[in-house]
ROTOR-552052 format. One record per residue (C-alpha): residue number from 1; residue in three letters; z, y negated, x. Coordinates in nm, 4 decimals. Each point is the difference from the previous one (the first is absolute). Layout:
BEGIN
+-----+-----+----------+----------+----------+
:   k :   r :        w :        v :        u :
+-----+-----+----------+----------+----------+
: NUM : ala :        Z :        Y :        X :
...
+-----+-----+----------+----------+----------+
***
This chain:
BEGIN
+-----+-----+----------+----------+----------+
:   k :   r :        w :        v :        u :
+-----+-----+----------+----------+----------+
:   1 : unk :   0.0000 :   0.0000 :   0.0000 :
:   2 : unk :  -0.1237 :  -0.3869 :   0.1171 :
:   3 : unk :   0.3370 :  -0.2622 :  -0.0614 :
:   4 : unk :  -0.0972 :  -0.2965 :   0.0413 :
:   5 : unk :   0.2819 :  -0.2855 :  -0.0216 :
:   6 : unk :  -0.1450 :  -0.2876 :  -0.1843 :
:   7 : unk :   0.1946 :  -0.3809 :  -0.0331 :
:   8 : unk :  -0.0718 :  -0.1249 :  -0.3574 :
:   9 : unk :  -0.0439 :  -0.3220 :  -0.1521 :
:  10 : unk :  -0.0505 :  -0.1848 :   0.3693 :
:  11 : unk :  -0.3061 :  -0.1041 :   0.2292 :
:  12 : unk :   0.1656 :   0.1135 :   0.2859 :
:  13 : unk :   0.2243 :   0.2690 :   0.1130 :
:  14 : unk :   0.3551 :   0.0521 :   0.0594 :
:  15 : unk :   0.0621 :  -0.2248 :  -0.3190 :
:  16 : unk :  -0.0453 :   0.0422 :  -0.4092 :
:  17 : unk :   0.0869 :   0.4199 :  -0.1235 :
:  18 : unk :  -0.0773 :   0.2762 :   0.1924 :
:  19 : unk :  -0.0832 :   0.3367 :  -0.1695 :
:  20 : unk :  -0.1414 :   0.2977 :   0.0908 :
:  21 : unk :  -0.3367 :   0.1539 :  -0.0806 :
:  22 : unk :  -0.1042 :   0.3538 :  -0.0064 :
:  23 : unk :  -0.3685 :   0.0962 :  -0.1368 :
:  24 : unk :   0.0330 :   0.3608 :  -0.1064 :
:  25 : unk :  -0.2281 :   0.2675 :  -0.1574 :
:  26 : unk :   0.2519 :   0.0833 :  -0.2583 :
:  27 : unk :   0.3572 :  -0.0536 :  -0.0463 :
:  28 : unk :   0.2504 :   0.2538 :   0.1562 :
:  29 : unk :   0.3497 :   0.1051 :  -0.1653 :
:  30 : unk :   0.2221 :  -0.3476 :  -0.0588 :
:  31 : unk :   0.2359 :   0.1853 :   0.2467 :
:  32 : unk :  -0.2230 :  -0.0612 :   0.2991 :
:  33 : unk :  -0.1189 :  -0.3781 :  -0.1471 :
:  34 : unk :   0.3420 :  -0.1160 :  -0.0263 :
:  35 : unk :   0.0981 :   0.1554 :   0.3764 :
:  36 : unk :  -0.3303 :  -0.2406 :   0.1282 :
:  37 : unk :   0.1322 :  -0.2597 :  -0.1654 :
:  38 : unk :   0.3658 :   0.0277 :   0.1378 :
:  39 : unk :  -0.2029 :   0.0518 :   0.3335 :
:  40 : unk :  -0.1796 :  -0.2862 :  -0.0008 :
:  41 : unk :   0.2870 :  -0.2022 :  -0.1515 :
:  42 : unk :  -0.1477 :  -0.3208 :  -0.1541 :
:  43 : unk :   0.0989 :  -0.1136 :  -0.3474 :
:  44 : unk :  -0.2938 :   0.1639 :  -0.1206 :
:  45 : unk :  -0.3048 :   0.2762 :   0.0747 :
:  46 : unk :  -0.3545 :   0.0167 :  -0.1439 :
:  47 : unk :  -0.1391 :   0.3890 :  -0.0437 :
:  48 : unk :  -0.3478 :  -0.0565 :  -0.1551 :
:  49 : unk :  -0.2984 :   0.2908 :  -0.0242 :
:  50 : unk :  -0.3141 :  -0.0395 :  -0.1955 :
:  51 : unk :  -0.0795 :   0.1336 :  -0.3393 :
:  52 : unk :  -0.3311 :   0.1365 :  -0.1075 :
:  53 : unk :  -0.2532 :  -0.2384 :  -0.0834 :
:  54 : unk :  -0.0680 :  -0.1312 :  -0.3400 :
:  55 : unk :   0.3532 :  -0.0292 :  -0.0965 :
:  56 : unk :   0.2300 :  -0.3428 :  -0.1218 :
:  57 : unk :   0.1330 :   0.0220 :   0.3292 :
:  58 : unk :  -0.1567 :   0.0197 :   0.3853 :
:  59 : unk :   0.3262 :   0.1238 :   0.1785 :
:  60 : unk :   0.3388 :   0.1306 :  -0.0843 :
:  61 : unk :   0.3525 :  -0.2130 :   0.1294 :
:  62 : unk :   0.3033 :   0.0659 :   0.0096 :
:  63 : unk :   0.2834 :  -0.1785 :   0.1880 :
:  64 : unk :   0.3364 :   0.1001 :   0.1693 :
:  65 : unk :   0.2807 :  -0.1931 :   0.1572 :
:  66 : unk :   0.2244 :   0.1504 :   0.2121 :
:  67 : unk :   0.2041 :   0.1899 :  -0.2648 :
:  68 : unk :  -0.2105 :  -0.0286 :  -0.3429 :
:  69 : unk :  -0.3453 :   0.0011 :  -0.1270 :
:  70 : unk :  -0.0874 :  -0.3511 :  -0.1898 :
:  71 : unk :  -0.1480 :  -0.0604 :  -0.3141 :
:  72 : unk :  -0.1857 :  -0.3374 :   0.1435 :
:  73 : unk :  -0.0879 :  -0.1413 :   0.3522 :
:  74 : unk :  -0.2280 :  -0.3182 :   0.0845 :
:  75 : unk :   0.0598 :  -0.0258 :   0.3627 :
:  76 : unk :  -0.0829 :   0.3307 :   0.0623 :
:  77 : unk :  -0.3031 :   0.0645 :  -0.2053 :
:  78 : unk :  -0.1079 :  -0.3433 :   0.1743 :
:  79 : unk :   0.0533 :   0.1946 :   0.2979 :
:  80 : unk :  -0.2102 :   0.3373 :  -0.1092 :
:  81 : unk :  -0.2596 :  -0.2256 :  -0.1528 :
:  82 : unk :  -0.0259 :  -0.1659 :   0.3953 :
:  83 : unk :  -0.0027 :   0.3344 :   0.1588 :
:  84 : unk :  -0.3043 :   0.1283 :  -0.2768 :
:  85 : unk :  -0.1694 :  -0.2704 :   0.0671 :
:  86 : unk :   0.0303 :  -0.0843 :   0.3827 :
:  87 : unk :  -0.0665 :   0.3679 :   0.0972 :
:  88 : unk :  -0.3065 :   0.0347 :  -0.2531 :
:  89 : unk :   0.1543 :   0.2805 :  -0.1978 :
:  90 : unk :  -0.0853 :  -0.1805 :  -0.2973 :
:  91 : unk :  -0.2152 :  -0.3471 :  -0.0666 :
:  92 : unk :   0.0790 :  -0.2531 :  -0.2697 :
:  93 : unk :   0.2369 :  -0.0018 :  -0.2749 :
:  94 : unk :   0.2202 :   0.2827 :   0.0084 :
:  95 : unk :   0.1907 :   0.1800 :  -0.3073 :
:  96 : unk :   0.3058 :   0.1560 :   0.0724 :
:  97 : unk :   0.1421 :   0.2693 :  -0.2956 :
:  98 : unk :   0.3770 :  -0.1213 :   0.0369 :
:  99 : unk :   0.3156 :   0.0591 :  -0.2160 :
: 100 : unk :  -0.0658 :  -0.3043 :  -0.1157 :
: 101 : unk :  -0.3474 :   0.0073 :  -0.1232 :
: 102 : unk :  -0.3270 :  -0.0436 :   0.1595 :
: 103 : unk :   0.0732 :  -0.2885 :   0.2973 :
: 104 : unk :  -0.3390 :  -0.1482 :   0.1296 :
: 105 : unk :  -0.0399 :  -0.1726 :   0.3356 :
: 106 : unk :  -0.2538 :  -0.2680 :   0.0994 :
: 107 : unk :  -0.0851 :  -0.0762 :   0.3322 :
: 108 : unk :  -0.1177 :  -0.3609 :   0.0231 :
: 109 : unk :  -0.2000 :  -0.1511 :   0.2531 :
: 110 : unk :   0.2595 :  -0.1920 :   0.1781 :
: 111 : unk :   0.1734 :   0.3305 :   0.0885 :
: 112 : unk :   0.2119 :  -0.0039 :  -0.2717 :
: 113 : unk :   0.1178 :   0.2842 :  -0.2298 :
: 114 : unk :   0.0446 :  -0.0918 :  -0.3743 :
: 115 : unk :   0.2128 :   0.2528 :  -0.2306 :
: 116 : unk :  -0.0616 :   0.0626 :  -0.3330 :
: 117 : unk :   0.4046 :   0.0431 :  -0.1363 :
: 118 : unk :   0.1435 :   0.0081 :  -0.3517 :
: 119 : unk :   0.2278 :  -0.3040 :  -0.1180 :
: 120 : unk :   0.3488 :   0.0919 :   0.0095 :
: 121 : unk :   0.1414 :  -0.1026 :  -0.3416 :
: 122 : unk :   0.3143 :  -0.1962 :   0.0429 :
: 123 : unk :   0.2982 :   0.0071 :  -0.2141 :
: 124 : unk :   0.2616 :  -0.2749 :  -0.0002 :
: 125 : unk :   0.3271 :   0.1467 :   0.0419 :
: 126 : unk :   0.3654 :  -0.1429 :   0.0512 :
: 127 : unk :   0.0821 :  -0.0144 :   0.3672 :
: 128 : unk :   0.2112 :   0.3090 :   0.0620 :
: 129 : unk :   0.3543 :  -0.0542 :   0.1003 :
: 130 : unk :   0.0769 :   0.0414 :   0.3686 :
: 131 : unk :  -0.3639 :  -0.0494 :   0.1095 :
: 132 : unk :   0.0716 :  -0.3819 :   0.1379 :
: 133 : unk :   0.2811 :   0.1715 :   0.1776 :
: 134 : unk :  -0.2492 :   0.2825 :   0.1235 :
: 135 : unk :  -0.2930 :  -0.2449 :   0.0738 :
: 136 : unk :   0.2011 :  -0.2680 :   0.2011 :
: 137 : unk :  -0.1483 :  -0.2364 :  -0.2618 :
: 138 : unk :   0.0274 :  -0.0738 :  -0.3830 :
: 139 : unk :  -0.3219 :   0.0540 :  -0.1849 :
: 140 : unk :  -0.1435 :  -0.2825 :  -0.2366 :
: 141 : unk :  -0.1831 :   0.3259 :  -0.1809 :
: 142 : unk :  -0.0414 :   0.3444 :  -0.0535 :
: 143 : unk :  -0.3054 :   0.2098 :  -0.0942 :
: 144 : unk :  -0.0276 :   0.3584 :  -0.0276 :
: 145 : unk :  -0.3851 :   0.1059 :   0.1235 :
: 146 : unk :  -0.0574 :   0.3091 :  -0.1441 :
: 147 : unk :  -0.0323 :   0.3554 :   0.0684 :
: 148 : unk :  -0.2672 :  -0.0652 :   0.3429 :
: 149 : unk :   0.1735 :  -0.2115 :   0.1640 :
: 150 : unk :   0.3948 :   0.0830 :  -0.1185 :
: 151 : unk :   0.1899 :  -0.2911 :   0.1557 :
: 152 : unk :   0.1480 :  -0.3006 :  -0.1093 :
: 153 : unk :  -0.1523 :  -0.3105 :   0.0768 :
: 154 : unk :   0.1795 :  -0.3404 :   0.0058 :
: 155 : unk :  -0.0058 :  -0.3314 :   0.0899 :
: 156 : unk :   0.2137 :  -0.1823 :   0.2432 :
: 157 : unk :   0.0616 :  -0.3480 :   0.0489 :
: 158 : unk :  -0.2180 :  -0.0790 :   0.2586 :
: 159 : unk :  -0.2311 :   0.0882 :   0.2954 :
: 160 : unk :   0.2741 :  -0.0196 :   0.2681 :
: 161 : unk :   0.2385 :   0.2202 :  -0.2490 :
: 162 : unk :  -0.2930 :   0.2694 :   0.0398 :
: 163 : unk :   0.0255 :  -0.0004 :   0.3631 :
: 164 : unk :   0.3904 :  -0.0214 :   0.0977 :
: 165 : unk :   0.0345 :   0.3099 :  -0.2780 :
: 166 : unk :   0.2057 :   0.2555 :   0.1602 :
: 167 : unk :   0.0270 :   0.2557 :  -0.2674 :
: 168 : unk :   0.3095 :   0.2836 :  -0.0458 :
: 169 : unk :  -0.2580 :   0.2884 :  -0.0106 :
: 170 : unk :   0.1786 :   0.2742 :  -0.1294 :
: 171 : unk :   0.1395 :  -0.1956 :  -0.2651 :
: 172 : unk :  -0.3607 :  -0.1276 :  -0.0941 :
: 173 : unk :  -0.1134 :   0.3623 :  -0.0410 :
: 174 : unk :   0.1989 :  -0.0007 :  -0.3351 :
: 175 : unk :  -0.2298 :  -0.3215 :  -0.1633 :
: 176 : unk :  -0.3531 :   0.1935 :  -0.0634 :
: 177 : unk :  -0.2371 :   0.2900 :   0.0508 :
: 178 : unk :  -0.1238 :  -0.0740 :   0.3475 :
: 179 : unk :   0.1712 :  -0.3673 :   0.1548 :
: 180 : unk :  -0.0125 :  -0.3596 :  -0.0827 :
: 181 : unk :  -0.2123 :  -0.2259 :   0.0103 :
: 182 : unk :   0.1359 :  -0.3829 :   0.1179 :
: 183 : unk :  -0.2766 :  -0.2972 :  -0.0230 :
: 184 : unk :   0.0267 :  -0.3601 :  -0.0259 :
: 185 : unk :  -0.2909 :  -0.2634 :  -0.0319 :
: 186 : unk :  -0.1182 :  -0.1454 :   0.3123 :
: 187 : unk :   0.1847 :  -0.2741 :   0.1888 :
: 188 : unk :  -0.3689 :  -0.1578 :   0.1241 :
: 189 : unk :  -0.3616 :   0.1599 :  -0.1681 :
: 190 : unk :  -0.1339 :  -0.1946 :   0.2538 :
: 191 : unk :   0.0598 :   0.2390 :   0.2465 :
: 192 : unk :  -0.2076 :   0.2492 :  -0.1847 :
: 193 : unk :   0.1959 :   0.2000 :  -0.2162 :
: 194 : unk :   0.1460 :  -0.0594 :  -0.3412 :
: 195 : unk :   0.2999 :   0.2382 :  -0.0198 :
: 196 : unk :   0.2278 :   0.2148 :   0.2102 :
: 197 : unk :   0.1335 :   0.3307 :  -0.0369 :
: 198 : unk :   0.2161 :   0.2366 :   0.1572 :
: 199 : unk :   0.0152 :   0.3819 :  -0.1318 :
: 200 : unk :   0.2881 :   0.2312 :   0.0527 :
: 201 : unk :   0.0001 :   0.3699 :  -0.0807 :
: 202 : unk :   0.2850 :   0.2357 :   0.0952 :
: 203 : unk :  -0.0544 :   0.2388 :  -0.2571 :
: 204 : unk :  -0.3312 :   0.1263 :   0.1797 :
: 205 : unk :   0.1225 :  -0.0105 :   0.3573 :
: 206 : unk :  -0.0997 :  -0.3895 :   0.0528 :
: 207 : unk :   0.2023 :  -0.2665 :   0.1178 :
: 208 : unk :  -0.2116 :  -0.2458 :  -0.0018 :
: 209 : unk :  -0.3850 :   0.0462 :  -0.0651 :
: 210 : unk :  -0.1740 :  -0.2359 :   0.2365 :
: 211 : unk :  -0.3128 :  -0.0728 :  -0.2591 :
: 212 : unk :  -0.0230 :   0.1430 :  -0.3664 :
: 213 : unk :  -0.3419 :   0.0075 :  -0.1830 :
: 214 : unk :   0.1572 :   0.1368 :  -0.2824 :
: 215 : unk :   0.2978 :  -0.2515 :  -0.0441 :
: 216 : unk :  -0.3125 :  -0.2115 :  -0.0265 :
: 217 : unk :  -0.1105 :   0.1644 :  -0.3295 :
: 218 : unk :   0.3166 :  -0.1513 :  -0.1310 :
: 219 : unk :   0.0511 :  -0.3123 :   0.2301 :
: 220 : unk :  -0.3301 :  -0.1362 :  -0.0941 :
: 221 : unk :   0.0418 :  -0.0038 :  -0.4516 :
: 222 : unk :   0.3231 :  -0.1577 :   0.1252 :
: 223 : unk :  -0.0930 :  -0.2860 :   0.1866 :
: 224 : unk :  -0.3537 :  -0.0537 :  -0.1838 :
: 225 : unk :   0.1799 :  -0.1031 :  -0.2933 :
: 226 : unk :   0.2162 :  -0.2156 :   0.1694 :
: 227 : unk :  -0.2227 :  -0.1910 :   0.2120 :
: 228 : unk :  -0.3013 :  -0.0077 :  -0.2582 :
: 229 : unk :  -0.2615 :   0.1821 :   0.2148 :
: 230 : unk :  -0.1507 :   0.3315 :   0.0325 :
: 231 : unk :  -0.0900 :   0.0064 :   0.3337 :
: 232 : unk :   0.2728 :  -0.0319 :   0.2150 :
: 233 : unk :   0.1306 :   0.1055 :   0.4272 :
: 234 : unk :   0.3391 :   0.2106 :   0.0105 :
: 235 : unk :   0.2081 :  -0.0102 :   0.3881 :
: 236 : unk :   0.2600 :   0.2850 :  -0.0047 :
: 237 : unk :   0.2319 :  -0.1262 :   0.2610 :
: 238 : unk :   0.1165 :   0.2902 :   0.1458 :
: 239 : unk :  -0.0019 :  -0.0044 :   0.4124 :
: 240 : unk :  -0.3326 :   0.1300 :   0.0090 :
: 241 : unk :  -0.1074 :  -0.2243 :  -0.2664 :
: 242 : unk :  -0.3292 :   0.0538 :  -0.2099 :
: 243 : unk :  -0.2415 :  -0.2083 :  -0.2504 :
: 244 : unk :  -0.1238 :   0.1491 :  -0.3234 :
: 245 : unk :  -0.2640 :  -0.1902 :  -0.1609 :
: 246 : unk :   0.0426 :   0.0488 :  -0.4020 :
: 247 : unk :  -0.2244 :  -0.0479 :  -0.3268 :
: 248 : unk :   0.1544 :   0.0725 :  -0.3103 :
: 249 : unk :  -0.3019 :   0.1444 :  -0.2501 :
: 250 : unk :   0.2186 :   0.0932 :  -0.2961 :
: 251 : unk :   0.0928 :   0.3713 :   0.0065 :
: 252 : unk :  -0.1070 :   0.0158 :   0.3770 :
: 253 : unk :   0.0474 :  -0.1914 :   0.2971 :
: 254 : unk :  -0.2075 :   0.0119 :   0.3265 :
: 255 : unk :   0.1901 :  -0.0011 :   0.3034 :
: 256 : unk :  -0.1850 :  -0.1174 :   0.3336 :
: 257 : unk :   0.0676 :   0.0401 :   0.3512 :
: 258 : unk :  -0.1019 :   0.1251 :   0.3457 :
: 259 : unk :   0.0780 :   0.2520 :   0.1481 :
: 260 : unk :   0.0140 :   0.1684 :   0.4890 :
: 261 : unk :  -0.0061 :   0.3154 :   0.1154 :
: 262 : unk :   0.2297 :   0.0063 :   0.2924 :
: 263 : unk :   0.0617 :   0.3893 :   0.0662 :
: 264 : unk :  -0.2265 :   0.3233 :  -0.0630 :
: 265 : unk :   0.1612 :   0.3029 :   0.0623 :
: 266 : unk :  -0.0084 :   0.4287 :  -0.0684 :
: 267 : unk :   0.2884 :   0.1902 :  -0.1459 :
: 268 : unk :   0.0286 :   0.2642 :   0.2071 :
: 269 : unk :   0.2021 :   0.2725 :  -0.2075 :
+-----+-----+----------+----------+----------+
***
């Protein structure tokens, strides 16, 4: 098997998500896919083979963290997309048969990758007790995002709250599904971005994640509303730091970013 360690969401490397791609034939047992992921030990891998022709979809993905298999991933499809399309495995638009529906992926002339994604649908909720305690912060809102993503998303005072969060992990893990989502508008869209995030997710083996396409699918309903635009540029502020560039179209939202290989490697057992 090829592994190929791919940073997401970033024009160059050592910076944005990493994630690990493996082009396969067909799947083996989830056994061995979750020991490559624990081996390869990024938030998440991509394990993609292609399907027959003719079909709804072009290849088959699936994605693992460390400990779990996921229901949704942008950065690493992003990152399977890149490897399809930089090796010549596949040309154009590629769709993926996912847990979560048919995901396509664009590649655009600039060297971008564009993702296809379903909205997450967000439901106001009352800001759990304990979680400003948990955070480090206390939210202005809380919204529930649905059964794809599973965490809680909410809003924090500001941009500088975002980055001096120092979250109580463990007692996060009790709020949601998968983590939390913390965002606040923008201090300066001047500087190119309208809205900051940070994404925490202990309850699938992730402190932080350093850039979350997914989180996106949720982030970007959020802020469109608020800021009166549909086309808008997301920094996650984690060290590695990432930009997500998002346009809301109703029930889906297109996620766009680059993407660097920086290692190619075999498994060797």
């Amino acid at each position: 098997m090829r592994i190929r360690i791919v940073d997401a969401f970033t024009d160059r490397p050592f910076a944005g998500n990493p994630a690990g791609v493996l082009l396969l034939d067909a799947f083996p047992d989830d056994g061995r896919l979750q020991n490559i992921a624990l081996e390869v030990n990024h938030a998440e891998t991509a394990f993609a083979h292609p399907l027959p022709a003719g079909g709804e979809a072009d290849w088959a993905l699936r994605w693992f963290t460390p400990s779990v298999e996921v229901a949704m991933c942008g950065h690493a499809t992003l990152a399977a997309a890149h490897v399809l399309h930089t090796t010549g495995a596949h040309k154009g638009p590629v769709r993926f048969a996912t847990r979560s529906g048919v995901l396509i992926a664009t590649p655009g002339e600039d060297g971008a990758v564009t993702l296809d994604f379903p909205t997450a649908p967000l439901t106001a909720v009352d800001v759990p007790a304990g979680v400003a305690e948990a955070l480090g912060a206390a939210p202005l809102t809380a919204f529930d995002t649905g059964p794809n993503i599973g965490d809680l998303l909410v809003e924090v005072a500001d941009e500088r709250t975002v980055h001096a969060l120092r979250p109580d992990l463990k007692a996060l893990a009790a709020y949601s599904e998968r983590g939390i989502i913390a965002t606040a508008r923008a201090e300066n869209p001047a500087v190119g971005y309208d809205f900051v995030s940070r994404c925490f997710f202990p309850n699938v083996g992730i402190d932080e994640d350093p850039v979350t396409g997914s989180a996106h699918t949720a982030l970007a309903p959020y802020w469109s509303e608020r800021l009166g635009r549909s086309v808008l540029t997301g920094l996650q502020a984690s060290p590695r730091s990432g930009r997500v560039r998002t346009e809301l179209r109703g029930e889906r939202t297109l996620l766009s970013g680059r993407a660097v290989t920086v290692i190619e490697g075999d498994l060797l057992v």
